[in-house]
C-alpha positions as MATLAB code, in Angstrom:
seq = 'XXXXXXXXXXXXXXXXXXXXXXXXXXXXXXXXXXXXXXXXXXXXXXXXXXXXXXXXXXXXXXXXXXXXXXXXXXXXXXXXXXXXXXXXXXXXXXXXXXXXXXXXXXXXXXXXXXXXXXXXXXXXXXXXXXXXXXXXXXXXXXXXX';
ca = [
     -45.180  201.972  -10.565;
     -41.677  202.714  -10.054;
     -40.204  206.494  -10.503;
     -37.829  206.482  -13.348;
     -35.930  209.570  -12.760;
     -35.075  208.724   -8.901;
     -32.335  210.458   -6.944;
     -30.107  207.228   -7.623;
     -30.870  207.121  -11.150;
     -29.822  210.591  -11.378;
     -26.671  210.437   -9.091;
     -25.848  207.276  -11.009;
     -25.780  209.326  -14.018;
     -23.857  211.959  -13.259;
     -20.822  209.712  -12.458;
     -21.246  208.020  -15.962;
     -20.744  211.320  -17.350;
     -18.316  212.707  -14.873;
     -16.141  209.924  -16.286;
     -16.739  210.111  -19.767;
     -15.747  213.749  -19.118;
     -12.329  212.764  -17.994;
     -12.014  210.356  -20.756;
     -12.108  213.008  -22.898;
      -9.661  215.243  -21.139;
     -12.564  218.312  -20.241;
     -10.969  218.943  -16.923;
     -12.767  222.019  -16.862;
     -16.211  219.845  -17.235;
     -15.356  218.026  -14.784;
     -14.745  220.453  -11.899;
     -18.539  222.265  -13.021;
     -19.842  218.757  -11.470;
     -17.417  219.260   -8.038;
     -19.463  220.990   -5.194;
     -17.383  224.284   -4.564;
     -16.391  222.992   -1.037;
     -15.482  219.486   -2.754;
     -13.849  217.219   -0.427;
     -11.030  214.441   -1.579;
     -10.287  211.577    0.342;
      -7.114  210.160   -0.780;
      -4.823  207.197    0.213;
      -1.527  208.346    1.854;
      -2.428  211.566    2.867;
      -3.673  211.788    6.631;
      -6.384  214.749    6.436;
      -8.981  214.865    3.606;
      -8.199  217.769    0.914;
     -10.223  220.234    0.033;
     -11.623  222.327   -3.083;
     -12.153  221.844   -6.623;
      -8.831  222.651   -7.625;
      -6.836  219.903   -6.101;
      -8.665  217.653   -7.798;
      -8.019  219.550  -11.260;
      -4.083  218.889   -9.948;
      -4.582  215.253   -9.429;
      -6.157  214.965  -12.863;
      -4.113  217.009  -14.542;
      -1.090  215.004  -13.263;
      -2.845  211.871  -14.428;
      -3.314  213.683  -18.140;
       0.198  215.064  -18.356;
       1.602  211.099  -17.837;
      -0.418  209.558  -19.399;
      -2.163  211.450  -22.359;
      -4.053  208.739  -23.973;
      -5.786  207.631  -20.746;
      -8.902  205.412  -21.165;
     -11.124  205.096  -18.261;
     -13.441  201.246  -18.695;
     -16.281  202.057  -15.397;
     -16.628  197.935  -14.563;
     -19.020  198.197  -11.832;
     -21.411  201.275  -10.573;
     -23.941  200.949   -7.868;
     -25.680  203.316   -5.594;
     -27.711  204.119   -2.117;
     -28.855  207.212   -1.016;
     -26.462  210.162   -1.754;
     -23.354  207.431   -2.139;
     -22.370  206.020   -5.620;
     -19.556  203.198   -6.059;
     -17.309  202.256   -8.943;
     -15.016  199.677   -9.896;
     -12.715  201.391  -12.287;
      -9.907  200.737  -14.852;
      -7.445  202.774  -16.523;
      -5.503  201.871  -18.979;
      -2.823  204.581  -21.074;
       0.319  205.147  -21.716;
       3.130  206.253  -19.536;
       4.659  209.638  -21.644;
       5.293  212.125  -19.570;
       6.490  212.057  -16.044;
       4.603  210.513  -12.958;
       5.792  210.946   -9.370;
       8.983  211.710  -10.449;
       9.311  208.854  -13.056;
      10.720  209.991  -16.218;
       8.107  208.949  -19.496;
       8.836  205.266  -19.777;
       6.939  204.281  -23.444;
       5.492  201.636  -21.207;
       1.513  200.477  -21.416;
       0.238  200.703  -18.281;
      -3.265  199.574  -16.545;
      -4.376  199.626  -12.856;
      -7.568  199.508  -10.989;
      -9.044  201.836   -8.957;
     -12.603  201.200   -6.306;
     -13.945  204.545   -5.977;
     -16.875  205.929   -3.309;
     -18.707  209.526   -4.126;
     -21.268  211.373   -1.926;
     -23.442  213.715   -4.257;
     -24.811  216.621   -3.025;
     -27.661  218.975   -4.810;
     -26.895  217.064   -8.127;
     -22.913  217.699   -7.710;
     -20.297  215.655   -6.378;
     -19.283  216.611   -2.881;
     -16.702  214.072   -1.459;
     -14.875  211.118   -2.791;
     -12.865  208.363   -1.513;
     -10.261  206.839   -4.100;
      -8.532  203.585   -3.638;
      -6.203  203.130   -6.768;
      -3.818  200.306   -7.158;
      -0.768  202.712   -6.995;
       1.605  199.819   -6.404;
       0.960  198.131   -9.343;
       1.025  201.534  -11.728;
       4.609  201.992   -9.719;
       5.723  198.789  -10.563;
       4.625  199.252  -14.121;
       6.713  202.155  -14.408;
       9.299  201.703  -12.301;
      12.722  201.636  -14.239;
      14.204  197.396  -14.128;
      16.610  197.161  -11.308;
      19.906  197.090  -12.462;
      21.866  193.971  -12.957;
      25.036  193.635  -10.029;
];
């Protein structure tokens, strides 16, 4: 007979939650389920970054621009201490993002994510979203010459 509560059931679970979390906005929730020496992997930047708090400053970026952000997890499979999602968010652009003044504009992009969990808390991720497309969503229309 199969365990039901296995170590991939479990981690599997905890990034269900972890993004119902953000859904809701509970930033603070969501760093409680960051190892303390949590580890982001991020596109564009050249060394990984570390601690729960640049994370918070990533998401709280996210929340500023684009308060009504809903989070649809489309695929989530896992392996050992690894867990994989296929993500999309869809909100809102009101507030400013990289720069870009609150456009009004509906927005949606995906993202494929990778987590390692560690003692029941996640301990690294990898993030891959579609940043050109959320750009070119909010990107003002080039002007007419």
């Amino acid at each position: 007979m199969a365990e039901t509560n296995t170590t991939t059931d479990k981690n599997l679970a905890l990034l269900h939650t972890a993004y119902k979390t953000l859904e809701r906005g509970d930033l603070d929730a969501c760093v409680e389920m960051l190892t303390e020496n949590f580890i982001a992997n991020v596109p564009g930047v050249p060394d990984p970054l570390h601690g729960p708090e640049i994370w918070r400053l990533g998401a709280q970026a996210m929340w500023e621009a684009f308060p009504d952000l809903r989070i649809s997890v489309e695929d989530m499979f896992a392996a050992d201490d690894k867990v994989a999602v296929r993500v999309h968010f869809r909100g809102t652009h009101r507030g400013t993002f990289q720069g870009i003044p609150a456009t009004g504009r509906e927005v949606s992009f995906r993202s494929v994510e990778l987590y390692r969990i560690e003692r029941d808390k996640i301990a690294e991720e990898w993030v891959a979203p579609d940043m050109i497309s959320l750009m070119q969503q909010i990107s003002p229309a080039p002007a007419d010459h």
